[in-house]
N, C-alpha and C positions, 0 to 999 in steps of 0.2 A: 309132590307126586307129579312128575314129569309129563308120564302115560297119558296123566289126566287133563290135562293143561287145554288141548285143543278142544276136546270135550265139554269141557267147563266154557272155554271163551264162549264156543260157539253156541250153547244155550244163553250166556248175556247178550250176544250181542241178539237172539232171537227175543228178548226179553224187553230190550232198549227199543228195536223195534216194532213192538206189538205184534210178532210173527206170530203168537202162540197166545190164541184169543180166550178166554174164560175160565173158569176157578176149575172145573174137572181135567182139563187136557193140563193148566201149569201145575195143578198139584201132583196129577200121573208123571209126566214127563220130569217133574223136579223129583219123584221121589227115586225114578229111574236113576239118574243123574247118581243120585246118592247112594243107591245100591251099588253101583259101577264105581264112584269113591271108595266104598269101606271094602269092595273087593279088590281093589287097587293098592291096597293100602298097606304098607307093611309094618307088622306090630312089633313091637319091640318087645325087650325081656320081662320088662317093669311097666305097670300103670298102663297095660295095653286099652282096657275102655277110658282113660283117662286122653291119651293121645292121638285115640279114633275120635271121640266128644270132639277135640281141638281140631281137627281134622274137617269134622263135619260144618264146626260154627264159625270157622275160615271160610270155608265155600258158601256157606250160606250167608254173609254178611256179601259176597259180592255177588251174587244173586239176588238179594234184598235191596241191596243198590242200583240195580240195575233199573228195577221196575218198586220201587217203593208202593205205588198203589196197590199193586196187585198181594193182595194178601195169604194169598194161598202159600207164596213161597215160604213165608215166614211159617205160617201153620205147620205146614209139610216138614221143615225143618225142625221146627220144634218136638214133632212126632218122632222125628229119627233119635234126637236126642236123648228122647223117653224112652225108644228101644234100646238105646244103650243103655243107659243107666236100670232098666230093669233087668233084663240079660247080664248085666256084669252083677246088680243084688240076687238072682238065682243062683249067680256062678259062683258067689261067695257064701250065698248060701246052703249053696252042695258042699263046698269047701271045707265050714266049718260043721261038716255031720262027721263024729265021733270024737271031737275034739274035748278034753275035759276044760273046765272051766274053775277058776282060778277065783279068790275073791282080791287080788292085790290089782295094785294098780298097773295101766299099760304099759308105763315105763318099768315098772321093773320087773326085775328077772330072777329069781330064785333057780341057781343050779345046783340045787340040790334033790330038787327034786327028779321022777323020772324024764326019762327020755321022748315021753310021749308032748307031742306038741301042746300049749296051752292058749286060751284065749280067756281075757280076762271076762267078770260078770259085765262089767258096762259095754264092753265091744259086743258080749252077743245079746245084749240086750238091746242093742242101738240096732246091729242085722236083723233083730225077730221084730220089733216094731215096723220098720221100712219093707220086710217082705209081709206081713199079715195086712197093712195100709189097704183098706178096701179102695179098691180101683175107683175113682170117678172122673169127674169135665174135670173138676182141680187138681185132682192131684195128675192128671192128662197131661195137661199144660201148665206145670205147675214151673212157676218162676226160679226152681232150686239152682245155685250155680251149680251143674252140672260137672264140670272139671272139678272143683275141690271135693264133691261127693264122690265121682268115683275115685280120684286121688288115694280118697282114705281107705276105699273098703279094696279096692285092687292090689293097694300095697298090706292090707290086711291077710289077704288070701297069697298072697306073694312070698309073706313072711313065714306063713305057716305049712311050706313045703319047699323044700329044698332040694328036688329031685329036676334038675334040669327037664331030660325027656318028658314028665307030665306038666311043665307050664307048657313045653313047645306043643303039644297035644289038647291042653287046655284052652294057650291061646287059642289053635285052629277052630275048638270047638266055640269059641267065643264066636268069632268074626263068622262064621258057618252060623251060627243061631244068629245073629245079627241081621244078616243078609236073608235067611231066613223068613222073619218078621217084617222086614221090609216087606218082603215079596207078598205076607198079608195084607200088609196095610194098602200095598196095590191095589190087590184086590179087593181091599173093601172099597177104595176108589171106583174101581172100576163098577161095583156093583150096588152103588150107593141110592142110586135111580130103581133100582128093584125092590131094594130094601124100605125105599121110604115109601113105594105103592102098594107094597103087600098090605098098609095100613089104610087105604083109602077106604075098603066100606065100613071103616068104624071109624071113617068119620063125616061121608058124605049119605044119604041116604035118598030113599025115592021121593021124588018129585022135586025135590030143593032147587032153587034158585044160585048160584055162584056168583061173583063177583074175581076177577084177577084183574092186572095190571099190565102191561108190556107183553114182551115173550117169555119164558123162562123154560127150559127142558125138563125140571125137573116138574113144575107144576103140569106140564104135558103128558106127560108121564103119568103124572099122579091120575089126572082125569080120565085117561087112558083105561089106567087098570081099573077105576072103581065103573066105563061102559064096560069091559070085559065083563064088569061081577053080575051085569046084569039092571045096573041103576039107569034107573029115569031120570034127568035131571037141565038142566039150562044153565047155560054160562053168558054172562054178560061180560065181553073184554074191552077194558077202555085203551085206545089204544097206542096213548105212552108216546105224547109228543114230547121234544123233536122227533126222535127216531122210529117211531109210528109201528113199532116191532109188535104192537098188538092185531096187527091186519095180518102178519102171517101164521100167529097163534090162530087167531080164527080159524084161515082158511085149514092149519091141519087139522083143529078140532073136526069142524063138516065133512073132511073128509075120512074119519071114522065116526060118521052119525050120531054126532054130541049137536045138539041145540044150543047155537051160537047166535049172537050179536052184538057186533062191533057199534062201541056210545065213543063219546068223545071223552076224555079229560072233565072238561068242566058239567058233565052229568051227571060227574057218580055220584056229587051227594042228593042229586035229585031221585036216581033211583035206587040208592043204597037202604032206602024202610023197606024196600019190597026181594032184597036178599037174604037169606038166609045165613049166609059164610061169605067170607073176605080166603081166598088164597090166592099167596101171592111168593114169589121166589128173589131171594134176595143175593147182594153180591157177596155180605160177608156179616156174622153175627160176633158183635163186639162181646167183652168181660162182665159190662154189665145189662146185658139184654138188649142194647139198642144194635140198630143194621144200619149197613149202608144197601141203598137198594136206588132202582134208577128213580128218574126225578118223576115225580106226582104221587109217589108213596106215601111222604108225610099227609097229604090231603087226603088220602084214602083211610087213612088208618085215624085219624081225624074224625072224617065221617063215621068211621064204624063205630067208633070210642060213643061220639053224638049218639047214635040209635042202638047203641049194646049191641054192635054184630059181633060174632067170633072171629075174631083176626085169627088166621093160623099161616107159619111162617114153615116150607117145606126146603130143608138145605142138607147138604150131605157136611159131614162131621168136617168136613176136607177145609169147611169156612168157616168155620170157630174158630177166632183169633182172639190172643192180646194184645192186641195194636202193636208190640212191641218184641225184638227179641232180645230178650235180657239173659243172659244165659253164666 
């Protein structure tokens, strides 16, 4: 994709240089990136979500390359993936409504019978388990190879209409609900900090004591909305040497009348029996529950393990990672 060449560079090379600082601006702007890809993109006759997936896990391994740490890109990628591969399982799944079903095998072919198109029992029995698959974090990011699944079921619904005008109508409708989906997933990016404060007074309540770590937006946020609700409560921010980013959490707290004070590092387990909660905002949550978060995390969570505090971990879905893209 030619179009998209400069495009593309020019998000690496913002990548290679840390233009583009934190997990919400790279997962927004890479998901951008990728909407502008599959709009770019032109589908061909055959295995069109097959060659848009390939399309997508091209760009995103040199995006991934660019900046390895930053995990978001890989997440974000992974997400687009999943809209493909769900959008082409609905589009086969519309595909095969009226189709009679056959009990012989996919290879073969009985023409003797009618003229009506058939699909064998095992193929729509493989389409009705993958579309009923109750949605979770696994099967989200789930590790499928992506290319040979839709492979199969694109050239499934491929085979079972022979009407040029409705793939070219079908493709469009593909790549349009694609692009679509994206433009959700935007937006729950973008609204991800709303989403995780609507729950703050079930979990903060009056008079409580707090504990955080560093700076984090989303845990500002959080604290934010539960003074809106009305709560009473004190924050102690330690504050997250070298880069001491917990002296400017403070100062916004005070300055929407949250009861703040900045301890050092080496006090929180001194004053950590006299909190009530541990929140703290991390940079990315791994497969099996552990984070990466800035340095003096592991001490704090430490401490709170020591005195049974409730650790609570607030992060928008954008940092759920499998360390990996395997696609």
């Amino acid at each position: 994709m030619p179009d998209m060449q400069p495009l593309i560079s020019d998000f690496v090379l913002k990548l290679k240089r840390r233009k583009v600082e934190g997990s919400h601006a790279v997962a927004r702007q890479t998901a951008e990136l990728l909407r502008s890809v599959v709009s770019q993109h032109r589908m061909g006759s055959t295995n069109q979500a097959a060659a848009l997936a390939d399309a997508i896990h091209a760009v995103g391994e040199h995006l991934i390359a660019a900046n390895p740490i930053e995990l978001a890109v890989g997440n974000t990628v992974r997400r687009v993936l999943h809209i493909i591969k769900e959008e082409d399982i609905s589009f086969t799944a519309v595909g095969i409504e009226g189709l009679s079903v056959t009990a012989v095998s996919d290879d073969e072919c009985d023409s003797g019978n009618d003229d009506r198109p058939t699909l064998s029992a095992a193929v729509l029995a493989s389409h009705a388990r993958n579309a009923l698959r109750a949605p979770s974090l696994q099967t989200l990011l789930d590790d499928i190879p992506v290319s040979t699944a839709l492979s199969h079921s694109s050239s499934s619904a491929g085979d079972s209409d022979g009407k040029t005008g409705d793939k070219s109508l079908k493709t469009r409708k593909l790549k349009h609900d694609v692009i679509a989906a994206i433009g959700d997933l935007i937006e729950e990016i973008d609204t991800c900090y709303d989403q995780i404060s609507e729950q703050a007074v079930e979990h903060i309540h009056q008079n409580e004591v707090i504990l955080t770590l560093g700076r984090s937006r989303t845990v500002k946020e959080f604290l934010y909305a539960a003074k809106e609700k009305k709560r009473s409560f004190r924050v102690f921010v330690a504050e997250g040497a070298p880069r001491y980013q917990g002296h400017a959490l403070a100062k916004e707290l005070v300055e929407k009348g949250i009861q703040t004070t900045v301890i050092t590092d080496s006090a929180v387990f001194a004053m950590i029996s006299r909190v009530n909660m541990v929140i703290v905002g991390v940079h990315a949550i791994m497969a099996n529950g552990g984070v990466i978060a800035p340095v003096g995390m592991n001490m704090v969570a430490l401490a709170a393990q020591r005195h049974a505090v409730p650790f609570v971990v607030v992060a928008g879905s954008h940092k759920v990672s499998f360390c990996r893209l395997c696609i």
